[in-house]
C-alpha positions as CSV (number, residue, x, y, z in Angstrom):
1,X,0.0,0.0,0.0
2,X,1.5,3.6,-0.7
3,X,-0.2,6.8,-1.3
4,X,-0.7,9.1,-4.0
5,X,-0.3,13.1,-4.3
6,X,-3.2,14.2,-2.1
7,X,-2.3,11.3,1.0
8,X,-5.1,8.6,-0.2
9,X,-3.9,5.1,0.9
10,X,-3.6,3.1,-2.8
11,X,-3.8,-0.5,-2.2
12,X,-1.5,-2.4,-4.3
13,X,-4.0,-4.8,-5.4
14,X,-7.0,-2.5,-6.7
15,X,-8.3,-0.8,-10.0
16,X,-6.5,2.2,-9.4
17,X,-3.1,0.9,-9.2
18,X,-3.9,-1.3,-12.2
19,X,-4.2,0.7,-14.1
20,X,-1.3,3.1,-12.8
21,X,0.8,0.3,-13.4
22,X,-0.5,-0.6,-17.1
23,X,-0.5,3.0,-18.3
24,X,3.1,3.0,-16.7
25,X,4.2,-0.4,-18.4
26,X,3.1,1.3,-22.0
27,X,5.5,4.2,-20.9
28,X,8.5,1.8,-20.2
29,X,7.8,-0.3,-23.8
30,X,8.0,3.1,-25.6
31,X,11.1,3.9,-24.5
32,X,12.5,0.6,-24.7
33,X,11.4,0.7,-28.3
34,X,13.4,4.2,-28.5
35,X,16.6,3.0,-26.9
36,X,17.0,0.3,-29.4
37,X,17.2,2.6,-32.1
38,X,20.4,3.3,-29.7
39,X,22.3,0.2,-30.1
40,X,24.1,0.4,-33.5
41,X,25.8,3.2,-32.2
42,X,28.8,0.7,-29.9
43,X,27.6,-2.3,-32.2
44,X,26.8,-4.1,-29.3
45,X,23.7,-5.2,-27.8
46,X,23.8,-2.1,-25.0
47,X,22.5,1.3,-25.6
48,X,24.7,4.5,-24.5
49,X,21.3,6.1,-23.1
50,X,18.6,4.0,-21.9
51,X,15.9,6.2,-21.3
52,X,13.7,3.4,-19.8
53,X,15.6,3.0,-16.9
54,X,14.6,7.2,-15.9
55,X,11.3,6.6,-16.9
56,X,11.5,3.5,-14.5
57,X,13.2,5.1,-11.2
58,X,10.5,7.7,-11.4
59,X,7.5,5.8,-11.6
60,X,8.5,4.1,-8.3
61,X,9.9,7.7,-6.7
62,X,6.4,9.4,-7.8
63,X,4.1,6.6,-7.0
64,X,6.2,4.5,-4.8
65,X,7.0,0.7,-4.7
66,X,3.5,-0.2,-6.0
67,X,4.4,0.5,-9.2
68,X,7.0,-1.9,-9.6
69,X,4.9,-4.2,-12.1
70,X,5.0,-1.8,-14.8
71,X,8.3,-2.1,-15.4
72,X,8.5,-5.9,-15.3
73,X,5.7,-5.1,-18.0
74,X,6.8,-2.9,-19.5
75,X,10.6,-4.8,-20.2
76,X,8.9,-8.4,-20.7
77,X,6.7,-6.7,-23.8
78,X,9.2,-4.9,-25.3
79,X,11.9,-7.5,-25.4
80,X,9.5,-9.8,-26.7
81,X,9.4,-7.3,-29.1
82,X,12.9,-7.0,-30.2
83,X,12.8,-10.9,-30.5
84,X,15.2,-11.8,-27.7
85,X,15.6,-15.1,-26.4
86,X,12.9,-15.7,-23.7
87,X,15.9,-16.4,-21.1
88,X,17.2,-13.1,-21.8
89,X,13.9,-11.4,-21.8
90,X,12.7,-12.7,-17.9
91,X,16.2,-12.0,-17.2
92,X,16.0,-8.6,-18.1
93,X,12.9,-7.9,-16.5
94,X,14.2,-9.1,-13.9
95,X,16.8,-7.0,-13.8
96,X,15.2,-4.0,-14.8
97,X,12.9,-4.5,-11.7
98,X,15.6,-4.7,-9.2
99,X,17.5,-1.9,-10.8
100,X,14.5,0.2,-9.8
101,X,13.4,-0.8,-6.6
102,X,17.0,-0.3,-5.2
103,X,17.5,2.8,-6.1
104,X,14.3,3.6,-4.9
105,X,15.2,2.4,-1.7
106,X,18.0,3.8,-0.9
107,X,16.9,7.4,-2.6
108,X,13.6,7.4,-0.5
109,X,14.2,5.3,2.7
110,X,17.8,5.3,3.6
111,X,18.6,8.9,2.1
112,X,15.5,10.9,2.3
113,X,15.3,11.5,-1.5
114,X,12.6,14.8,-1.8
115,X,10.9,15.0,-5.2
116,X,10.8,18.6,-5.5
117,X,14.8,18.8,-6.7
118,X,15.2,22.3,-4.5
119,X,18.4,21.0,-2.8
120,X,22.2,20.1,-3.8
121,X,21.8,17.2,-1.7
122,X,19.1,15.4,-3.8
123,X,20.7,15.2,-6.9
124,X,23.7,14.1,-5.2
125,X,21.5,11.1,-4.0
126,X,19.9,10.6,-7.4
127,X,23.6,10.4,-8.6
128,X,25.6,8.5,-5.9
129,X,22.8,6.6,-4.9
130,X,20.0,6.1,-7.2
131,X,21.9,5.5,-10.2
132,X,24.6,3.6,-9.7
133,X,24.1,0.9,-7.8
134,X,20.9,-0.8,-9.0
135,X,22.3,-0.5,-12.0
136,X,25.2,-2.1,-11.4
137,X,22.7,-5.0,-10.3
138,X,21.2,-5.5,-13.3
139,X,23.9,-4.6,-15.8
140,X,25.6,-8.1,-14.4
141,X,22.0,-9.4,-14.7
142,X,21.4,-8.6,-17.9
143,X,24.9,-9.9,-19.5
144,X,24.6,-13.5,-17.5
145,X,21.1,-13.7,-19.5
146,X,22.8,-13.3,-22.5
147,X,25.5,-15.7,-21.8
148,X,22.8,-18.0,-20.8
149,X,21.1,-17.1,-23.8
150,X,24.4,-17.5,-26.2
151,X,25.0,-14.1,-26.9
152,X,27.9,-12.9,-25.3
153,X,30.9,-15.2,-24.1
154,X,32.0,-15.8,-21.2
155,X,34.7,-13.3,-22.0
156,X,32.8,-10.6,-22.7
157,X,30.9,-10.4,-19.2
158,X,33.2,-7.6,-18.0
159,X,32.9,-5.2,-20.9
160,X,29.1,-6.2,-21.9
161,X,28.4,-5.3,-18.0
162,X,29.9,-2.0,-18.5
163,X,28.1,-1.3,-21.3
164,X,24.6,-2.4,-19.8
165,X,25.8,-0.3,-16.4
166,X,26.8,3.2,-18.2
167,X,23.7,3.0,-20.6
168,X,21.3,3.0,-17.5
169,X,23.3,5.1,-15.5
170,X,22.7,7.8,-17.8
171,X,19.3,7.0,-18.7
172,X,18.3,7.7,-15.1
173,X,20.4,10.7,-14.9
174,X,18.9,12.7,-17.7
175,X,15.2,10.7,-17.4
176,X,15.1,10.4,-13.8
177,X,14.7,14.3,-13.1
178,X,12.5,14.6,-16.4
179,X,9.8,12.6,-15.6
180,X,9.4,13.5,-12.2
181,X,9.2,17.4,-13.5
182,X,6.7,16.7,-15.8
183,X,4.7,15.2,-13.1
184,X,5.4,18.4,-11.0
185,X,4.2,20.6,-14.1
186,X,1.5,18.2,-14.8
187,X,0.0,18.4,-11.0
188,X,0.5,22.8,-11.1
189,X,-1.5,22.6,-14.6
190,X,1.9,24.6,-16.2
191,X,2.7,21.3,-18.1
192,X,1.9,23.1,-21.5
193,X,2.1,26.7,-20.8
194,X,5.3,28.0,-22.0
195,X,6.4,31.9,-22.3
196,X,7.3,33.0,-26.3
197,X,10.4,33.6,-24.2
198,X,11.2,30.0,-23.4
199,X,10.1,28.8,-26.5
200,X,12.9,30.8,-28.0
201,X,15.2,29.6,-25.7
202,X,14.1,26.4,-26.4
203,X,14.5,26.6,-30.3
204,X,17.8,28.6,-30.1
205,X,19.0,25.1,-28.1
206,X,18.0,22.6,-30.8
207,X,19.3,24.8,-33.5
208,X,22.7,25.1,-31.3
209,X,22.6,21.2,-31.1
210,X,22.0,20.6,-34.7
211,X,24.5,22.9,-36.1
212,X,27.3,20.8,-34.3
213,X,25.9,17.4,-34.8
214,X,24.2,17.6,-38.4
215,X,27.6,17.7,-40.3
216,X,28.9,13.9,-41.5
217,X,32.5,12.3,-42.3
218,X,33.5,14.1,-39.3
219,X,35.8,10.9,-37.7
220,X,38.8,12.7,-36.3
221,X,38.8,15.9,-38.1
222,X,39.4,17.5,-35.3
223,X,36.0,19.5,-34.9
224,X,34.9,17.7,-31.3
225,X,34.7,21.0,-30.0
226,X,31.1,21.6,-32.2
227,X,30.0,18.7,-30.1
228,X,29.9,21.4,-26.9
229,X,28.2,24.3,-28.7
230,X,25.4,24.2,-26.7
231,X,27.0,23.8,-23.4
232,X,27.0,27.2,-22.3
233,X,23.6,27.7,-23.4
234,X,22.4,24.5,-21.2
235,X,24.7,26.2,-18.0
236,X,22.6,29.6,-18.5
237,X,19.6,28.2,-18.5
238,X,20.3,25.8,-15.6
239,X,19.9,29.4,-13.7
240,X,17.5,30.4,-15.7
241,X,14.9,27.3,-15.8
242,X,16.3,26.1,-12.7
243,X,14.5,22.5,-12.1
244,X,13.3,23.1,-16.5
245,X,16.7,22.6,-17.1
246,X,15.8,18.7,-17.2
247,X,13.8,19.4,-20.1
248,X,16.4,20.9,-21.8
249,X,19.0,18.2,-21.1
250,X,16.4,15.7,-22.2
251,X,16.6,17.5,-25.3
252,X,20.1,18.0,-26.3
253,X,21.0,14.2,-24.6
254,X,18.5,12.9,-27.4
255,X,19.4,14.8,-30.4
256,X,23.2,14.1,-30.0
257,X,22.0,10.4,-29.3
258,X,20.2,10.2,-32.5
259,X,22.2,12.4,-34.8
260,X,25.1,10.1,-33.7
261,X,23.3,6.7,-33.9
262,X,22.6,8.1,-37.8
263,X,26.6,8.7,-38.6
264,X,26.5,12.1,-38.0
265,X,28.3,14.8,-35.4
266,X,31.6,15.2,-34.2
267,X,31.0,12.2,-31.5
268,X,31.8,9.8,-34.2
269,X,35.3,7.6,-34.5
270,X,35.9,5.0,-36.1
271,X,36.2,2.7,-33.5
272,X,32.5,2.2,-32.6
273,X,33.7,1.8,-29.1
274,X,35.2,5.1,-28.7
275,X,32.6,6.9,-30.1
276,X,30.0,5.1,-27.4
277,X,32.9,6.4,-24.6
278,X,32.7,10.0,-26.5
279,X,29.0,9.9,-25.8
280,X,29.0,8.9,-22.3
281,X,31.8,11.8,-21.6
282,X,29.6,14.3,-23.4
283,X,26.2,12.5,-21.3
284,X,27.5,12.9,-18.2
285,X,29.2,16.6,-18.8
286,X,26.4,17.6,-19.2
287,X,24.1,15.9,-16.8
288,X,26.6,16.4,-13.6
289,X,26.9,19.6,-14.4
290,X,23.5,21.0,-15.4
291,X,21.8,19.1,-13.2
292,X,24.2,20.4,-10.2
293,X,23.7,24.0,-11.4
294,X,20.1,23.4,-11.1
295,X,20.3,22.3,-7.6
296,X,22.3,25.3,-6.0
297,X,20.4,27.8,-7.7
298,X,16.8,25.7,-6.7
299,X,18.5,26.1,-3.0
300,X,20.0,29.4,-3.4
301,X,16.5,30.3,-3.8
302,X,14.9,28.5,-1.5
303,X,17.2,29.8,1.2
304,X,16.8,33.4,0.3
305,X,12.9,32.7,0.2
306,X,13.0,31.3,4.0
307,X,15.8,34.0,5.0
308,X,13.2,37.2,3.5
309,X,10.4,34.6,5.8
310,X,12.4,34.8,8.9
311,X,13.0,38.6,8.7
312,X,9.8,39.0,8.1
313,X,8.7,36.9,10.8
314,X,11.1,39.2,12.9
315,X,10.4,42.3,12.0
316,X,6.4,41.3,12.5
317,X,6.9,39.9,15.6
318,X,8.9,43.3,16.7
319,X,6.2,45.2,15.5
320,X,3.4,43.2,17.1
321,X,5.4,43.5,20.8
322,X,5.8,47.2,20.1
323,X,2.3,47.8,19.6
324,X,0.9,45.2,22.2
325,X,3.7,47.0,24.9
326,X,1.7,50.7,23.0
327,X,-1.8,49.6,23.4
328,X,-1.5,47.1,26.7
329,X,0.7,49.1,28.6
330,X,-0.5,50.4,32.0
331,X,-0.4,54.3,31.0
332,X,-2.2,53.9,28.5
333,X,-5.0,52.0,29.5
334,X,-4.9,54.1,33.2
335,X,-5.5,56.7,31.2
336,X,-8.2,55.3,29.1
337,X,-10.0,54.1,31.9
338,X,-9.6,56.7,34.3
339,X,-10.9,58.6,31.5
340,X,-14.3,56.3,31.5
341,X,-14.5,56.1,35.1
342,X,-15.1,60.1,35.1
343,X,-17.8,60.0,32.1
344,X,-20.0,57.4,33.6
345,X,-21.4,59.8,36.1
346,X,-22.0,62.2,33.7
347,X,-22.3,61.3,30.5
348,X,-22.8,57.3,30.5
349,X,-23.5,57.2,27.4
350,X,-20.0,58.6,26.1
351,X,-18.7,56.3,28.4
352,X,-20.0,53.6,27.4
353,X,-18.7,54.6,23.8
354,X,-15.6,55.1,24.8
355,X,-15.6,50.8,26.0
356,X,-16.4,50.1,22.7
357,X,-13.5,51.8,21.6
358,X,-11.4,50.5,23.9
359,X,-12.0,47.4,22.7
360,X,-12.5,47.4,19.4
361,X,-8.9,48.9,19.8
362,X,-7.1,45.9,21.5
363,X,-8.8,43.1,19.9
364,X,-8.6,44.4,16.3
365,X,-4.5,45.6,16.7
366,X,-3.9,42.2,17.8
367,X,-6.0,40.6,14.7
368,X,-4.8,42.7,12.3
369,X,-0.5,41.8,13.2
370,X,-1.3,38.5,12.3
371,X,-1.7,39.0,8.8
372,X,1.3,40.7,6.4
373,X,-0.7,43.2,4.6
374,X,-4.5,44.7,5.7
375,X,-6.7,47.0,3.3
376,X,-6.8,50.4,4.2
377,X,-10.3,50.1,5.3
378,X,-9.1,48.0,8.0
379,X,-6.0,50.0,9.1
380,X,-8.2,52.9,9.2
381,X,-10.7,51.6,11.4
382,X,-8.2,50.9,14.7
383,X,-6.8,54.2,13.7
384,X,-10.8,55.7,14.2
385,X,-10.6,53.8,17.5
386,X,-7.5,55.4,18.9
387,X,-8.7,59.0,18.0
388,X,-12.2,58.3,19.5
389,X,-10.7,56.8,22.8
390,X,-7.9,60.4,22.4
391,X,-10.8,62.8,21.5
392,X,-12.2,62.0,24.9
393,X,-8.9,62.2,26.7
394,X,-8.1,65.6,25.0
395,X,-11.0,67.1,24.3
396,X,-10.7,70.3,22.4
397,X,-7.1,70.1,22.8
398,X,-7.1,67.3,19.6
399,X,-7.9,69.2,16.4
400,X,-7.8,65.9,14.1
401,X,-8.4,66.0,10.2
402,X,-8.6,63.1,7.9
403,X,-8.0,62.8,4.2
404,X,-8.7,59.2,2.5
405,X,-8.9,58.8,-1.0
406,X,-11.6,56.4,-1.5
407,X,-9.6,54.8,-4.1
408,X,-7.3,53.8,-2.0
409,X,-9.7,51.9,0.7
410,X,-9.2,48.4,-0.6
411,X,-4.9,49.1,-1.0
412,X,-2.9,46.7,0.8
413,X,-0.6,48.3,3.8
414,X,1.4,46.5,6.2
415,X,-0.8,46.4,9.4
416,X,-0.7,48.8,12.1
417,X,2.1,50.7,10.7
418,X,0.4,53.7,9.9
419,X,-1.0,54.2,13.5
420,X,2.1,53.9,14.6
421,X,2.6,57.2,12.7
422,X,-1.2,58.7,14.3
423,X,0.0,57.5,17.7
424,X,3.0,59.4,17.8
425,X,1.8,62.5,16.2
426,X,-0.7,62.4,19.2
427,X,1.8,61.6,21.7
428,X,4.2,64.1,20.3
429,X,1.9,66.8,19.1
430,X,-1.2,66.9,21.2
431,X,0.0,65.3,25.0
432,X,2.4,68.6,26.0
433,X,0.4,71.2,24.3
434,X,-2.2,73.3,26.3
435,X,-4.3,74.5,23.3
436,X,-5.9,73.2,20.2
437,X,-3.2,71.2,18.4
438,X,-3.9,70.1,14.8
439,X,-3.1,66.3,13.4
440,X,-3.9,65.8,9.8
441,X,-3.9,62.3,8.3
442,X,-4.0,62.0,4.8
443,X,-4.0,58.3,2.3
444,X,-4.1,59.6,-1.2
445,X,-2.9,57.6,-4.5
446,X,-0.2,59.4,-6.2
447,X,0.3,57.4,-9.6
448,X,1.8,54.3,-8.8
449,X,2.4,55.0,-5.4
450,X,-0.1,55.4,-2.3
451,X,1.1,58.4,-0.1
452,X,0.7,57.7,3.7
453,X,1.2,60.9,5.7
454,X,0.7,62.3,9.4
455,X,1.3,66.1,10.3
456,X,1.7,67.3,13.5
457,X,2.7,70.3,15.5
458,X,6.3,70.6,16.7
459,X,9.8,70.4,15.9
460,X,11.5,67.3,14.9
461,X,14.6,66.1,17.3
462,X,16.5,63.0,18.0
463,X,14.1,62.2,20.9
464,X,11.1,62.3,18.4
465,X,12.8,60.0,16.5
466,X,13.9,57.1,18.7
467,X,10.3,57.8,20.1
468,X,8.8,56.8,16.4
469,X,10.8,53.5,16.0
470,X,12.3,54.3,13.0
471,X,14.3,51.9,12.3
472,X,11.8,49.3,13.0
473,X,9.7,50.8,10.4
474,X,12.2,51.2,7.8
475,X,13.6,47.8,8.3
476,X,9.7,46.6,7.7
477,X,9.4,48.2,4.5
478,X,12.3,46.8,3.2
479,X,12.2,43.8,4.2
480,X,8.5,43.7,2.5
481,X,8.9,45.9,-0.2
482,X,12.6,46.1,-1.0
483,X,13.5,49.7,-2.7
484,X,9.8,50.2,-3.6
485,X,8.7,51.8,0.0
486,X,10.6,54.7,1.4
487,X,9.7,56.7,4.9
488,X,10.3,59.6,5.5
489,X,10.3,62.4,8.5
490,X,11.4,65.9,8.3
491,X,10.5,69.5,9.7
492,X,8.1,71.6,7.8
493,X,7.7,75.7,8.4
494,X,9.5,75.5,12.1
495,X,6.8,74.8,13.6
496,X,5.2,71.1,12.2
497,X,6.7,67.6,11.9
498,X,5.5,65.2,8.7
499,X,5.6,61.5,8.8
500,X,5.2,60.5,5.3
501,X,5.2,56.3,4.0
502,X,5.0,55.6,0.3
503,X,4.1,52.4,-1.0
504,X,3.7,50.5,-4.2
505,X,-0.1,49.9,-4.9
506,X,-1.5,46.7,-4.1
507,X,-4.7,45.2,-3.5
């Protein structure tokens, strides 16, 4: 029993996996059929690239051990096919079968083998682990089933083995990452959705490919170096496509295979045995190396991604301590309520207003630091809150003015952050002043951009500054919006401070 992709229990002996395993055995006959075109190229009866033996591994690391049927199909049929000896034919079933399952098993349960290809230490597994050794297996496997079966001497074990052993090595080192991509674009519905971009990427590849390979007569003239063209095209693109990059070795492995295998390319000697070690040299050149590439920039990424997570979870988790320490600290709220307490005698009603405030205050600041970005709407509302609970404390002395453009309501802000800016203008504007002190608050859209700004009586000094936070707030905005949010603070006609945030649009 294993399970699929959504972590359903499939029995091994049901429809479901019958049919898994028959659609999987027609996969493994197809490309038996295509590495036999592969043989002439070493004149023996083992293929340089065996692209069965990928196809194979990563049924059985996609579906798990389940799957292992198809393959003994899959081989059995297409032997039968070629019109091998029916020794040679269980044999290599056989083989093929074990090839898989031991790589599986060491990839998956000794090594921890993760499908998604985002880390160096994967496709080292795939290569020092998957591929090699079950391979070996069956390579030895394979050649006693043809000495069985009379065709190979008892001579030619060693070098027959080598030959089986290289052929499937490389098979699952360009197949084995192909397949299990094309499942992974198959399950994010991407599978055929391609960018102009990358289809010209992809054409200016093959082209690259066929201009060294499509020449003939080309045994030792000298001109190998037509044979790498496309190497540094595959080495950008590694970067570039990251874990698509198997695609792309799929495709140049398959038209050097098959430009070769019809006398053509640089690859060729006369010796059909050097040209099938030239092939293997320019196989796994470009596997190790693309497929490496691949995997450090898959990580690089993924590291950056959880590094940019962890700063954010930082510089959130600052912010939500600063503003719980603001809103829950015992000034503040001995103020508030001392504030209530003399209402309720004589205006109960405003008192019991000034609760809901309260309240709506707390529980919403702590709701709304949760979340990475709020609509304005929302921000807008805890900042109402705040001045209702402060236009009771100060009375007259708060002379508030608000200016939101109603486009702007449904924006996306990082939460909290902009009453920061209303609380401090308060604190710094309104709580030392005797008379009527002015705060306006303004959210307009300005292009691209959505303006965020809070003016307030009084002059801007090193005290105001450390009072704002602002280096928590600029290190927020750049951890969220890189060099596409700036803050700013500065003194305006002696006598009033402006706190100004700037953000891209987003909604």
């Amino acid at each position: 029993m294993t399970r699929n992709g959504i972590g359903f229990p499939i029995p091994f002996l049901c429809r479901r996996n019958a049919l898994d395993c028959f659609l999987g055995a027609l996969g493994v006959y197809a490309l038996c059929m295509i590495g036999q075109e592969f043989y002439k190229v070493a004149g023996t009866l083992a293929a340089p690239l065996w692209p069965s033996s990928g196809l194979a591994l990563a049924l059985l690391l996609l579906g798990g051990w389940r799957l292992f049927p198809a393959i003994t199909l899959g081989t059995i049929a297409a032997t039968q096919s070629f019109g091998d000896n029916t020794i040679f034919s269980i044999a290599g079933s056989v083989a093929n079968t074990l090839e898989s399952l031991i790589g599986w098993f060491l990839m998956v349960r000794v090594f921890g083998f993760s499908n998604s290809m985002t880390r160096v230490r994967d496709l080292l597994v795939l290569m020092l682990a998957g591929a090699p050794w079950g391979t070996m297996i069956s390579a030895i496997l394979c050649t006693l089933g043809l000495v069985a079966a009379g065709a190979v001497k008892t001579s030619g074990i060693p070098l027959s083995s080598l030959l089986f052993w290289t052929g499937n090595v490389l098979g699952i080192l360009v197949f084995t990452p192909l397949f299990i991509r094309v499942a992974q674009r198959w399950n994010e519905g991407t599978l055929f959705r391609t960018s102009p971009r990358d289809f010209l990427w992809t054409a200016l590849l093959a082209i690259t490919v066929t201009i060294g390979f499509s020449i003939k007569d080309t045994a030792h003239t000298g001109l190998i170096p037509l044979a790498y063209l496309s190497f540094p095209l595959l080495v950008w693109l590694s970067f570039e496509w990251r874990r698509d990059v198997a695609l792309a070795l799929a495709l140049v492995t398959i038209l050097m295979t098959a430009f070769t295998a019809t006398g053509h390319g640089p690859l060729l000697r006369n010796d059909p045995m050097a040209t099938y070690a030239e092939m293997t040299i320019f196989i796994i050149v470009y596997a190790l190396s693309s497929l490496i590439l691949m995997a450090a920039s898959e990580e690089t990424r993924e590291l950056s991604a959880q590094t940019l997570d962890l700063r954010i979870s930082g510089v959130r988790n600052e912010a939500e301590l600063r503003l719980i320490r603001a809103n829950l600290n015992p000034h503040f709220l001995f103020n508030s309520l001392n504030t209530i307490k003399s209402l309720i005698p004589e205006d109960p009603a405003k008192a019991q207003s000034a609760v809901v405030s309260l309240s709506d205050l707390l529980r919403t600041s702590l709701k709304l630091t949760k979340r990475e970005r709020v609509p304005v709407r929302e921000e807008f509302s805890v900042i109402q809150s705040y001045l209702d609970l402060q236009k009771i404390r100060y009375d007259q002395r708060l002379d508030c003015s608000i200016e939101v453009d109603p486009a702007s309501l449904d924006c996306l802000v990082p939460p909290m952050i902009f009453h920061q800016l209303v609380e401090n203008a308060v604190k710094h504007g309104v709580e030392n002043s005797t008379a009527a002190t002015p705060v306006r608050i303004r959210c307009i859209l300005e292009g691209s951009s959505l303006l965020l700004s809070v003016e307030n009586q009084g002059h801007l000094d090193l005290g105001h500054e450390a009072g704002l936070g602002l280096h928590s707030i600029r290190e927020e905005l750049a951890v969220l919006y890189g060099d596409q949010a700036a803050f700013s603070l500065r003194q305006v006609l002696h006598d009033s401070v402006i706190a100004e945030i700037r953000l891209p649009t987003t909604t």
